[in-house]
N, C-alpha and C positions, 0 to 999 in steps of 0.2 A: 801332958796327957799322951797314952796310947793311941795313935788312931792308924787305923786303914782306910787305904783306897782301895777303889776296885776297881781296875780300867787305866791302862797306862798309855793310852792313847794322848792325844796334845790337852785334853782338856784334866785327864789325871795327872799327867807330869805336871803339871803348872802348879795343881791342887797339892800335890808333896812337896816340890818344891817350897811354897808358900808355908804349909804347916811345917816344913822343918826348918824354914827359917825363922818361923817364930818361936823355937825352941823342944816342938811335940816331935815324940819318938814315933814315926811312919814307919810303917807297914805298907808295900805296893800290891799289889795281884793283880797279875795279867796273865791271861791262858796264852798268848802270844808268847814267840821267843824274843822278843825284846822292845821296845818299845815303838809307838805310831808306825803298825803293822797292817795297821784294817783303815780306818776313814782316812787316818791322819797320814795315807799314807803319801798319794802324790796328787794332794788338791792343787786348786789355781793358785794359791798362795797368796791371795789381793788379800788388804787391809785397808776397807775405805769404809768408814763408819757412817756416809752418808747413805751407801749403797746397800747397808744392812738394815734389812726391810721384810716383815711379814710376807710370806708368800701370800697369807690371805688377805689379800685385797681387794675393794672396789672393783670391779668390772675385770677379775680376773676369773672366774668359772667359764665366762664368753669366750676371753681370750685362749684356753686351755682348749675349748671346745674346735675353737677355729684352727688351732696348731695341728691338731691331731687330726687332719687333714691335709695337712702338708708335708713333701716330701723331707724337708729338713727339720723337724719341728723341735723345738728348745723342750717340748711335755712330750710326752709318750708315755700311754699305757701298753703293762705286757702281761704275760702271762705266766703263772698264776699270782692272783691278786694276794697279798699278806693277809694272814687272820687276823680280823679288824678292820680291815681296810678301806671296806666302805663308810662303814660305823663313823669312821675317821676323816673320808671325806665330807660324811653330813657336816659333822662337826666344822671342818674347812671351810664348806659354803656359808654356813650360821659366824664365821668369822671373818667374812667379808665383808659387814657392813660397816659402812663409813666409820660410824663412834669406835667401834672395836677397833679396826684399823688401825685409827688415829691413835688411841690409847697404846696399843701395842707397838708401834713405829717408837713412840717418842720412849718408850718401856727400851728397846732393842737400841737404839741413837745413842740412849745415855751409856749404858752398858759398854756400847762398842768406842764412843768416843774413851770412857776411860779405861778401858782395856788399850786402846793404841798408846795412852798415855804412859800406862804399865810396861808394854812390850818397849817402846823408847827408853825408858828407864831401868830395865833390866838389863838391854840389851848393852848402854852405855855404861851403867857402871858396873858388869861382869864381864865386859868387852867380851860378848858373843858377834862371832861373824856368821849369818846364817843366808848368804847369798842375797843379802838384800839392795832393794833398786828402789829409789822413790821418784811418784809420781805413775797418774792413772789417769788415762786417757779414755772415752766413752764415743766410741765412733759411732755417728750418725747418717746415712748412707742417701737418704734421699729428704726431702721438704716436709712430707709427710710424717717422715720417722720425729725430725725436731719438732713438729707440730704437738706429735705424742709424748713427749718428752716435756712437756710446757710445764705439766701437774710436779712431774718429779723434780722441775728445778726452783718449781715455788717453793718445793717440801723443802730443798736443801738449803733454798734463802731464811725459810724461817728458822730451821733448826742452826742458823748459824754456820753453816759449812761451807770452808773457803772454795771455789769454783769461780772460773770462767769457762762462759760460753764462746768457743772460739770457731771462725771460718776453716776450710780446707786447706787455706793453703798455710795460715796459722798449725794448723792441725801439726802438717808435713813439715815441720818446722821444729815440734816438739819430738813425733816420729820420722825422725829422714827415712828411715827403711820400708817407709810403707808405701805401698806399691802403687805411681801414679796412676796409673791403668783400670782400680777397679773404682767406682763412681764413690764419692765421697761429699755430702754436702756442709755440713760441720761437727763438732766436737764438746762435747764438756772439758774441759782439762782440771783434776785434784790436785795443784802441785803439793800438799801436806799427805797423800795418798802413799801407799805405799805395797812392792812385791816382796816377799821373802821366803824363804825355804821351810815350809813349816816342819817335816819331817827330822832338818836337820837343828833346825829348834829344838825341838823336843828331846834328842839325843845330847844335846847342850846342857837342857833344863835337868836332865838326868843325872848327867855327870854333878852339875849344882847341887841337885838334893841330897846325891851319895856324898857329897863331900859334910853337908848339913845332918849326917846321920841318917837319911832314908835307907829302908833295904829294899830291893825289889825281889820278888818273887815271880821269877816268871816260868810260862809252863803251867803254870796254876790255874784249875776251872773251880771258880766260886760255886758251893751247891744251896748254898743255902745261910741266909744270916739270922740270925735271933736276936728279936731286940730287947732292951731294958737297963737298967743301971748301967754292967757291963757289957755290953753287945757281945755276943760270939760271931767267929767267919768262920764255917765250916767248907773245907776246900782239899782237894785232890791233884796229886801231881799227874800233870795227860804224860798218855801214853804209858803208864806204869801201873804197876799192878798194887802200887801203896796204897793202904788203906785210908780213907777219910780222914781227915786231922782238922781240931778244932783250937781256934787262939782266941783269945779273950781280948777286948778293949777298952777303951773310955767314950771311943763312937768312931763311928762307919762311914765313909762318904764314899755313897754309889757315883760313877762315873763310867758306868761299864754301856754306856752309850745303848744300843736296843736288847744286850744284855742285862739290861736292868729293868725288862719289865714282868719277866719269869722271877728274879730275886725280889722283888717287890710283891707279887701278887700272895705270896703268904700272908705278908705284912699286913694285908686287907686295903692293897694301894694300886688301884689297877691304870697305870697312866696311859693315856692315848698315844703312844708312840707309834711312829709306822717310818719304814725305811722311803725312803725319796732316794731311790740311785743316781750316780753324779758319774761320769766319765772325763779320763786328759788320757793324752797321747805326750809322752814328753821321748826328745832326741836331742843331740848332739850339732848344735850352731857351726855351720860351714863358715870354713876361715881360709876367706879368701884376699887374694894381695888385690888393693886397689878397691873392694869393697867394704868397706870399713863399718857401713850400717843394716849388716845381715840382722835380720830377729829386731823384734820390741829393743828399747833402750830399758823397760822397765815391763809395765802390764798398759796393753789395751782391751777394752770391751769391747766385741762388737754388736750393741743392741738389738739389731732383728732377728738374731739367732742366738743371743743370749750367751754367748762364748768368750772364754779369757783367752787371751793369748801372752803368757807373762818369760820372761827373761828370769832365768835361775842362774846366775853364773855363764858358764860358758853353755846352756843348755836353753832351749824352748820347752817350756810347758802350754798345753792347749788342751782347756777342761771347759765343762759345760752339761747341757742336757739334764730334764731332771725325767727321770723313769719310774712310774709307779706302778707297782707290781713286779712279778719275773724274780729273778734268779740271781743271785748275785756272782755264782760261777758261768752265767750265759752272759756274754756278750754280743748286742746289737750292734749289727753292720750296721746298719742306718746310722745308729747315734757316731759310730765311730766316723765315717763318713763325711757327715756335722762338718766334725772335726775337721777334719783332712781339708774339706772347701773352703772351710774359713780360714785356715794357715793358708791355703793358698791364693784367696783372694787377696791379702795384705803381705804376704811378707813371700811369694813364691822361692823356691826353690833355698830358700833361708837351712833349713834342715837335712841333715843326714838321714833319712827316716829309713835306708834300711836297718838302722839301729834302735828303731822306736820301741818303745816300753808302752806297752796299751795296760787301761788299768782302769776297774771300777768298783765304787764303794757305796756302802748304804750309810747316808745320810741320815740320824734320827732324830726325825723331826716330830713336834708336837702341829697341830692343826692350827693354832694359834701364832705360833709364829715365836716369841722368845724361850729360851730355854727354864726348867725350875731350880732356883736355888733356894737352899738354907734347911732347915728340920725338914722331915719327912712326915712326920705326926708319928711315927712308932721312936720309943725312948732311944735315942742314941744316935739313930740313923738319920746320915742328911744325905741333904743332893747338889749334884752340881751336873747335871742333861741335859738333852734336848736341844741342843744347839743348833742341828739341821747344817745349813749348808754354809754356817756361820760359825763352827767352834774355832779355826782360828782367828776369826777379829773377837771374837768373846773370851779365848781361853783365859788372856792373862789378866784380865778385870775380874772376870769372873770366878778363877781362883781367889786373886784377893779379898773380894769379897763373903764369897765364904769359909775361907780363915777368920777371916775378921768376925763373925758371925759364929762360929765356934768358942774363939777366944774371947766372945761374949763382947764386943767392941762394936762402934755405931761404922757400918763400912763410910767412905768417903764420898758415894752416892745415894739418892735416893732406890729402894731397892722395891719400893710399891709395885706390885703386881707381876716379881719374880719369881715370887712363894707357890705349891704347889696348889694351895688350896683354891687360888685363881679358876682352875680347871676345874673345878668341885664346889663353887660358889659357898666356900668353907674360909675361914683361915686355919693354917697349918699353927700346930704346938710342938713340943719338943715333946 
């Protein structure tokens, strides 16, 4: 078949990837000059399927409320709010209760464990090197904090997921570099856990599909798609003065992250999408004679501020914060700031940071928590969104499985309550 993507971000490349390796002639569009230019650009890079989790949760509206009163807070509201955006938090709070939760957790676990499974498998037999470090360390700072911690390491026993709970000095043991000085009282350790470059994934995955016959188009602003037998994608080269051009397919798969909820709302599909901004500060690992364990070995968390601090290569990334509402071209000192004290409390003077790259992105999240995959309900067009702050541990599952879903094949997971109609207390058709 013909088909297009929309969105060459890490969740579209994977998606082309995937359909050209099952044989379909791809079409890419992305209004970027190339690809994983907007989210996908320099996330935390973690890949830990236990830790990928509904924002909406149990006794998280409190929690939200209590942060945003604090000078470092992991939430922050700013100004001005996204259209919808309240709408969108009702929705949040009504998906915080326990059964939803639950339902959606084990919806997102499955998803993500076989997505890790995917990206191991890609990664080994196309021998992509993409800066990768295994193992994920979740720092816990005082009594209190592991107290709070209890619930999430039930969740991780039940669902199967390898963890020890390890003391400080255990801890410093997995991370020599981390700084005895600031208080530390124990640790989850994920040895099956895993950091990687997602950026330079995706420039991997790229090079793979073109070799697979993908073509990408980039430069390209999607204006409009029409669905039916053939789907058309009516699209425009930016910055030029050429006129609208329309290509025909055998079907669509949106991937154009909160770009797809203007292409959609013709369709008569208005999804709850709303940006959740995410900030890292990444720089340049000081290499020093005699200190041998500058920076993370791989990714730590650090729980009361909600912050990665993950090892790329010869570099530190340090991402966090979720920001709702505001600007995507405004950056908060505060959030950055976050930042800056939690590099500092663990790993001081670890970074070059006159060289820092500051950088922030809008996460498109649904209120519920997992992304939609598979038909759209208009003929032709599917989905593969919504991912939030999770499309690299979901991309490469999630691609496969809506290839598999195309090519009309039962995917390798159970995919109950991925569909869009979840949202719409509908089921979705082709």
């Amino acid at each position: 078949m013909r088909v297009a993507v929309i969105g060459a971000g890490i969740v579209g490349v994977t998606t082309a990837f995937e359909l050209a390796a099952d044989g379909h002639a791809v079409t890419v569009f992305e209004r970027r000059g190339s690809v994983a230019e907007e989210t996908s650009f320099a996330n935390a890079g973690v890949v830990a399927p236990g830790y990928v989790t509904p924002w909406a949760a149990p006794g998280m509206p409190a929690k939200v409320l209590r942060h945003l009163l604090s000078r470092h807070a992991p939430v922050r509201l700013a100004r001005p709010m996204a259209p919808g955006q309240w709408s969108w938090m009702w929705r949040w709070w009504r998906a915080c209760r326990a059964p939803v939760f639950a339902a959606n957790r084990a919806r997102m676990h499955r998803l993500a464990r076989y997505s890790q499974q995917r990206l191991a498998h890609l990664s080994h037999d196309l021998k992509l090197e993409h800066e990768r470090a295994q193992g994920y360390l979740v720092l816990l700072r005082t009594a209190n904090e592991l107290a709070g911690a209890r619930g999430s390491l039930k969740l991780l026993a039940e669902l199967g997921v390898p963890f020890h709970l390890v003391d400080a000095a255990q801890a410093r043991r997995i991370e020599p570099g981390l700084f005895a000085d600031t208080p530390l009282h124990a640790a989850v350790h994920l040895p099956q856990d895993e950091v990687g470059n997602c950026r330079q994934f995706a420039h991997l995955m790229r090079a793979q599909a073109q070799q697979r016959g993908a073509v990408f188009r980039f430069q390209r602003d999607v204006l409009a798609i029409t669905p039916g037998g053939a789907p058309t994608v009516r699209h425009r080269a930016i910055h030029t003065a050429d006129a609208a051009q329309e290509d025909t397919f055998d079907a669509v798969v949106v991937c154009a992250a909160l770009g797809s909820r203007e292409l959609l709302k013709p369709l008569g599909l208005r999804l709850p999408l709303a940006p959740v901004h995410g900030y890292s500060i990444t720089a340049p690992l000081r290499q020093l004679e005699g200190f041998p364990h500058l920076g993370p070995q791989a990714a730590v968390m650090d729980e009361k501020f909600k912050v990665a601090i993950s090892r790329l290569g010869a570099r530190v990334r340090v991402a966090g914060s979720a920001e709702l509402g505001g600007r995507l071209d405004h950056l908060d000192e505060g959030a950055l700031a976050t930042l800056h004290k939690v590099l500092d409390d663990w790993y001081p003077g670890c970074a070059q940071l006159a060289q820092v790259q500051r950088w922030k992105g809008a996460r498109p999240m649904l209120p519920d928590g997992p992304p939609v995959l598979g038909p759209s309900g208009a003929p032709g067009v599917w989905l593969n969104l919504g991912h939030g702050s999770s499309g690299w541990a979901l991309s490469c599952g999630s691609a496969r499985v809506l290839a598999d879903q195309i090519g009309a094949r039962t995917p390798d997971i159970d995919v109950a309550g991925l569909d869009v109609g979840r949202l719409f207390g509908r089921q979705a058709g082709h």
